[in-house]
Wavefront OBJ file of the C-alpha trace (Angstrom):
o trace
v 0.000 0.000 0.000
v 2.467 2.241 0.693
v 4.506 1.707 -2.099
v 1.321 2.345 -4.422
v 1.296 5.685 -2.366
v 4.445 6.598 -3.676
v 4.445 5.376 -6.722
v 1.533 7.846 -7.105
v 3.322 10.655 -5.736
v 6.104 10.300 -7.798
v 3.825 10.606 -10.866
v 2.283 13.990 -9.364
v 5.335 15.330 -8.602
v 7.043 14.719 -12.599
v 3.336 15.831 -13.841
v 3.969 19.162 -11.984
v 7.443 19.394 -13.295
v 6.607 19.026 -16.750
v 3.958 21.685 -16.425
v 6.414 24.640 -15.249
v 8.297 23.453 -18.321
v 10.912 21.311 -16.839
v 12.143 17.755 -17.048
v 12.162 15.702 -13.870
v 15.727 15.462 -14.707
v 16.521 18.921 -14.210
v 15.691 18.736 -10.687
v 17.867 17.428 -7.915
v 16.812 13.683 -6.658
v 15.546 12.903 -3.665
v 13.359 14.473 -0.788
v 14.413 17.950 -2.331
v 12.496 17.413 -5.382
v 9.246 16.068 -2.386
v 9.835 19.327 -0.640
v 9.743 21.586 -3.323
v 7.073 20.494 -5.550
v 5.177 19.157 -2.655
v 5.095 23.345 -1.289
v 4.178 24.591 -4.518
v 0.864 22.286 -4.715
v 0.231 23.041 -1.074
v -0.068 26.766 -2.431
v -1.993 25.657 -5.016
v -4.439 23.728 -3.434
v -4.850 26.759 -0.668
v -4.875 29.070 -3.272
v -7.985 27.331 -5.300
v -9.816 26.378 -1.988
v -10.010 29.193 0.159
v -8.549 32.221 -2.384
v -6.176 34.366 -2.569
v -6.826 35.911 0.800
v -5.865 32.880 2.005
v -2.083 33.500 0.781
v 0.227 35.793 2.540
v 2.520 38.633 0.246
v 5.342 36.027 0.107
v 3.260 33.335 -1.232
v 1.617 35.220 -3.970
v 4.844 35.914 -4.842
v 6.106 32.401 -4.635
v 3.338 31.500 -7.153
v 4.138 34.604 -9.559
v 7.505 33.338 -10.041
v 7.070 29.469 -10.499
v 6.905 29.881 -14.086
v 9.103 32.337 -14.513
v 11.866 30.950 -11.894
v 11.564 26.998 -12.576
v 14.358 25.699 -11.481
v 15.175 27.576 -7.961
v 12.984 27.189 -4.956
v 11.133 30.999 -5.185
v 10.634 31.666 -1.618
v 13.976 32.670 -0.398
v 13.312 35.191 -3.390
v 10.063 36.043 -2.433
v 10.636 36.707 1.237
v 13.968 38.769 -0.196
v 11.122 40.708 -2.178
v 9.207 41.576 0.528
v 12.215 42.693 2.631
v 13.337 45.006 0.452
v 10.146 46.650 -1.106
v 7.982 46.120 2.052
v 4.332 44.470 0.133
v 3.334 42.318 -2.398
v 2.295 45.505 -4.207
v 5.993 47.260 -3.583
v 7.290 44.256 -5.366
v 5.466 44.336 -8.256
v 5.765 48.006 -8.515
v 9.454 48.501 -7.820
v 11.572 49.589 -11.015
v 13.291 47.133 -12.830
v 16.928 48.081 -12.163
v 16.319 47.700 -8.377
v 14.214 44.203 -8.951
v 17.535 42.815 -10.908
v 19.030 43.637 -7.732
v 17.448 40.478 -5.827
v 19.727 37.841 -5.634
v 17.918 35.073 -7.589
v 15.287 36.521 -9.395
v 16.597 37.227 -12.974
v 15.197 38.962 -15.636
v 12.860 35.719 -16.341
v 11.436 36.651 -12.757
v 11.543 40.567 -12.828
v 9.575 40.351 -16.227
v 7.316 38.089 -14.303
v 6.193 41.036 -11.691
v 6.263 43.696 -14.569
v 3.687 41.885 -15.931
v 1.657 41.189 -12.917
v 1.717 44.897 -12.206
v 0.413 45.522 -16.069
v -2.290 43.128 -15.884
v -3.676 44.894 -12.731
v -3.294 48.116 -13.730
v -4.973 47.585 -17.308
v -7.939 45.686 -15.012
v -7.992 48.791 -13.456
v -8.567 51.378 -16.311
v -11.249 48.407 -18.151
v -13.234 49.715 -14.813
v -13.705 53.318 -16.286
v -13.119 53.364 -19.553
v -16.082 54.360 -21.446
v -17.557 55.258 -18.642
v -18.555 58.476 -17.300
v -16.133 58.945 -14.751
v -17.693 61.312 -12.462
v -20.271 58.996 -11.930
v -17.616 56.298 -11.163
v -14.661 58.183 -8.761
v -14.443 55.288 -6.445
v -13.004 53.421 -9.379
v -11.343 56.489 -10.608
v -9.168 57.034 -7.720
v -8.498 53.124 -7.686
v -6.928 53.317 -10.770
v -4.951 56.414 -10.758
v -3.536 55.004 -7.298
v -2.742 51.802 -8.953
v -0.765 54.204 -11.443
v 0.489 56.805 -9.157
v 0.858 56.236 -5.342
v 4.432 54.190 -5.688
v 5.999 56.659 -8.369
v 9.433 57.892 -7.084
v 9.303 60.997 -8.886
v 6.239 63.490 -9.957
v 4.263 62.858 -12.879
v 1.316 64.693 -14.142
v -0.874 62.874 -16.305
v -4.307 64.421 -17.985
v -7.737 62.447 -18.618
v -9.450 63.888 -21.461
v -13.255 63.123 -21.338
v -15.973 63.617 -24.151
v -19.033 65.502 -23.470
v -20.665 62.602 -21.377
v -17.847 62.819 -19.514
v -16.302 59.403 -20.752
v -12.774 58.549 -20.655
v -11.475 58.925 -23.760
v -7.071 58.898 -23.167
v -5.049 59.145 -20.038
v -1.997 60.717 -20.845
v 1.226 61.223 -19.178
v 2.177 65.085 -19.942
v 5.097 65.475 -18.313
v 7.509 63.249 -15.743
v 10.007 65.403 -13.088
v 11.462 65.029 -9.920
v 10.708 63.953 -6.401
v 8.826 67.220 -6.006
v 8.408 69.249 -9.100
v 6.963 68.257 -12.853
v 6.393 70.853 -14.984
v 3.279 70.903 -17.083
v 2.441 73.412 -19.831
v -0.867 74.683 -20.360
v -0.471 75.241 -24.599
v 0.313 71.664 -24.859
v -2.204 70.692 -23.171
v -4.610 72.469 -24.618
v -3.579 71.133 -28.170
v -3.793 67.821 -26.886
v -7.295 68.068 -25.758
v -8.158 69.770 -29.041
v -6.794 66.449 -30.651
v -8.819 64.492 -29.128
v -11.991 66.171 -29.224
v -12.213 66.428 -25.806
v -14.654 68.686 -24.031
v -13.253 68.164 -20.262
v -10.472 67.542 -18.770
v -8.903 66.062 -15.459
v -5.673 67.125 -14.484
v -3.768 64.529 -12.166
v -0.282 64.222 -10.572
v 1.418 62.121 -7.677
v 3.825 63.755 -4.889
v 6.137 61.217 -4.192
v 6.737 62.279 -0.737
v 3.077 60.331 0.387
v 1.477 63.822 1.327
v -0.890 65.213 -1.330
v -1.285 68.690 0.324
v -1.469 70.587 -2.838
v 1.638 73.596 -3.022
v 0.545 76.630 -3.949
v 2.261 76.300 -7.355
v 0.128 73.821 -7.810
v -2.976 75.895 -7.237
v -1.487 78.577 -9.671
v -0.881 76.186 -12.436
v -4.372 74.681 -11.904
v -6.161 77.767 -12.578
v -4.240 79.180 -14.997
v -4.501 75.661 -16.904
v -8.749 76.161 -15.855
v -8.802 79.391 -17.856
v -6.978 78.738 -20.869
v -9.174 75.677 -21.338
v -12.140 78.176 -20.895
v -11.591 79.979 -23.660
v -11.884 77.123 -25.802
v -15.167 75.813 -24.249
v -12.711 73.204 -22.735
v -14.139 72.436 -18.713
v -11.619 71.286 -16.123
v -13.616 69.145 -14.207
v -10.584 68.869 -11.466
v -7.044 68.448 -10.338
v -6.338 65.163 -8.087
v -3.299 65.054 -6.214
v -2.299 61.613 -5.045
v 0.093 60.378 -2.123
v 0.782 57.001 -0.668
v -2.575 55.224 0.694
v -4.398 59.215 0.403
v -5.409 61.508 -2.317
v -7.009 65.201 -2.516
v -9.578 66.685 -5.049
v -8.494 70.664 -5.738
v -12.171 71.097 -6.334
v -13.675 69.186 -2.879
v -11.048 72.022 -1.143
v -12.121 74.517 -2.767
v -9.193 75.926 -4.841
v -10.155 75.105 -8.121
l 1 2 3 4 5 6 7 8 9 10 11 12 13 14 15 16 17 18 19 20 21 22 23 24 25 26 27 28 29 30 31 32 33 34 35 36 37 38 39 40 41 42 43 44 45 46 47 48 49 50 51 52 53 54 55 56 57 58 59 60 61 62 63 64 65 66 67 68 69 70 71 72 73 74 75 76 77 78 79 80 81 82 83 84 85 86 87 88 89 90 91 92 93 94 95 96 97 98 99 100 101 102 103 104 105 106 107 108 109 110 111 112 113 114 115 116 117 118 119 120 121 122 123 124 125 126 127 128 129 130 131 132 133 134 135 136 137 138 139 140 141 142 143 144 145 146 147 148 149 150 151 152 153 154 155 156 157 158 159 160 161 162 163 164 165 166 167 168 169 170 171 172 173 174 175 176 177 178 179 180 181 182 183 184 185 186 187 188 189 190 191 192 193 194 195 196 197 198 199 200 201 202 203 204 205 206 207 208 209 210 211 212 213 214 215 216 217 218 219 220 221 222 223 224 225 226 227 228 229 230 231 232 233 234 235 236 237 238 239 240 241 242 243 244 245 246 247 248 249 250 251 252 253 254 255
């Protein structure tokens, strides 16, 4: 009986090999190869049974880089990961020069995250595209923190909406430094005329996690407000986002 048992297991354990693209005989023998692949259909199983809630940072990182890391056991990599960029999310989010970094990972791996964090953030704008996003902020502000809140230097972006107020581009204008981008009101103005666009939201991050607007941000908002005036263009608002918090202009009253 018990040699039926591991007869069995044996089978599982090449099946899951040959499924992350591997040979049996690429692995080490042994009760390494049992460990190894044994953890990664425990996560699996845990993973398909009780979701992905049920999964710590680490682990969901483990399972990102199966594929992508066959060969290595992924989570001295993925504890490593979390280490250094604090969160699941800081992992996927961190640039690529300081992922190659990571003892282990490899470009195979880093790739791996990039395109995690691509996948969620193109989830995220499929919420509002289309859409009329004044109706849907909740899902606004989702997104643009998805985009934003882990930048290490400013970036303003602009959404240009049609006259239902539906997304039609979200544009990066300009990117800066850790606490200044510039952004110039002609060019944005042409670009909204390019597009058709009746309305406009202005957006940019402040690395620094606070989202207090300066007042040279204030000035630039309403001198940006008043040259899209005169072209029947509305700014609709200017959103400032941090780390975990983000301001509207308009809600304080400075727009």
């Amino acid at each position: 009986m018990s040699s039926g048992r591991n007869t069995l297991q044996d089978s599982n354990i090449q099946a899951d090999l040959l499924l992350e693209g591997q040979s049996p005989d690429d692995e080490p023998h042994g009760s390494d190869v049992h460990g190894a692949t044994g953890h990664r259909a425990r996560l699996r199983a845990r993973l398909l049974k009780a979701g992905p809630e049920a999964l710590a940072d680490h682990e969901i990182l483990e399972m990102v880089l199966f594929l992508a890391v066959p060969r290595r056991d992924t989570k001295p990599i993925a504890r490593a990961l979390v280490r250094r960029f604090g969160s699941y999310a800081g992992a996927i989010a961190a640039p690529i020069g300081e992922l190659r970094g990571v003892e282990g990972l490899g470009e195979a791996g880093a790739a791996a995250l990039k395109i995690v964090q691509a996948a969620a953030l193109r989830l995220a704008k499929a919420e509002i595209a289309y859409r009329p996003v004044l109706n849907h902020w909740d899902r606004l502000i989702e997104y643009l923190t998805a985009v934003l809140a882990r930048e290490r230097v400013e970036q303003a972006r602009a959404l240009f909406l049609d006259q239902r107020n539906r997304l039609i581009a979200d544009e990066v204008q300009s990117v800066g430094t850790v606490n200044h981008t510039p952004l110039y009101p002609r060019e944005l103005i042409r670009r909204a005329l390019e597009h058709h666009a009746t309305a406009i939201i202005l957006v940019h991050n402040h690395p620094s996690g606070d989202p207090t607007p300066s007042p040279e941000d204030v000035a630039m908002t309403r001198e940006i407000k008043q040259a899209a005036s005169t072209l029947s263009i509305v700014l609709h608002d200017h959103v400032i986002v941090g780390n975990g918090k983000w301001v509207s202009l308009k809600r304080l009253g400075l727009l």
